[in-house]
N, C-alpha and C positions, 0 to 999 in steps of 0.2 A: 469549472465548478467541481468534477470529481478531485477528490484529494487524497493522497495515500502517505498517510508517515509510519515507516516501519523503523522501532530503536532494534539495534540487535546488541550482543556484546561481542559481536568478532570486529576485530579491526577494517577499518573500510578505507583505500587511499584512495586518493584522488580520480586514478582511475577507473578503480572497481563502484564509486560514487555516481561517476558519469555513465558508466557502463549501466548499472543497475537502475539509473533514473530513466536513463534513454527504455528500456525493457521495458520497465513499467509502466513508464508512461502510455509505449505505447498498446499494452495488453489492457488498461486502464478503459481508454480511449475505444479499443475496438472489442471489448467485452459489454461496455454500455452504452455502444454506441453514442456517444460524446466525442464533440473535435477535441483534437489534441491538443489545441492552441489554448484551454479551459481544465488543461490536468495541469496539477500541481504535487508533486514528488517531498516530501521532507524524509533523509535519508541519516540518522544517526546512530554510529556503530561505537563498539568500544563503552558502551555504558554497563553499567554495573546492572546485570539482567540473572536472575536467577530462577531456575522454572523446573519442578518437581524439583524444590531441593538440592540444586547442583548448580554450578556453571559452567553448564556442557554449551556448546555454540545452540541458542538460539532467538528466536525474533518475534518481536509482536508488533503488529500489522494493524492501523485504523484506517478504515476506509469507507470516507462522506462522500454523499453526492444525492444531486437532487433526483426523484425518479428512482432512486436504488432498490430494485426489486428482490423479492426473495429469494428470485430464480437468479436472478446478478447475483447474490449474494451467493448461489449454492455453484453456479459456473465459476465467480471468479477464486473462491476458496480453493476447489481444483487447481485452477491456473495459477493462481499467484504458487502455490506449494511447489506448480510442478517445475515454474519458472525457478524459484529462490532455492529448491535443492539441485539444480545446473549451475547456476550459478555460482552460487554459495557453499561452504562446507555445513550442510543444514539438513536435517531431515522432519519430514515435514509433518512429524508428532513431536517434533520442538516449537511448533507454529502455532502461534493463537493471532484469529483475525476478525477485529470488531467490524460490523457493517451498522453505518448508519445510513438514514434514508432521510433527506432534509428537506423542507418545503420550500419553494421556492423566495418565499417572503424572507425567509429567516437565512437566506446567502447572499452576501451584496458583493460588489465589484466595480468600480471604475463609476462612482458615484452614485451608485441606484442598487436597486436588489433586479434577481430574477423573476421575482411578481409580477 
């Protein structure tokens, strides 16, 4: 049920893809305490992203899930910045990161909702 799609415009290959999904997924998972096997990564780089006026490298970050608290929201804002500028050529006042908080009824999956 947690879901994170970050578009950034730096190039992303194949391996830096895998790499970055694996990461997140699992700072995702063990930040709001959610199985892992229930996060879901959309990772697209290379897009046409422009932020204060420039296209210097960076990323913006949406992050659902059901339960997502203010406090998850203010812990993972830390972590994800602290993860995606390691990884990435990023720093993390290039970073803007939506949190949504979703109700259970309103997420389905494998034929039913979480309700």
């Amino acid at each position: 049920m947690p879901y994170l799609k970050m578009t950034t415009n730096l190039p992303l290959d194949a391996a830096q893809k895998a790499n970055l999904a694996s990461e997140l997924s699992a700072l995702i998972a063990q930040e709001i305490d959610k199985p892992a096997h229930y996060v879901m990564i959309e990772l697209a780089g290379a897009q046409a992203l422009y932020f204060a006026g420039n296209d210097q490298p960076a990323a913006y970050l949406e992050c659902k899930s059901i339960g997502l608290t203010d406090l998850h929201a203010t812990t993972l804002a830390a972590s994800l910045c602290r993860h995606l500028t390691v990884l990435l050529p990023l720093t993390a006042d290039r970073i803007y990161i939506e949190f949504s908080n979703s109700s259970a009824q309103r997420w389905g999956w494998n034929r039913t909702t979480f309700g």
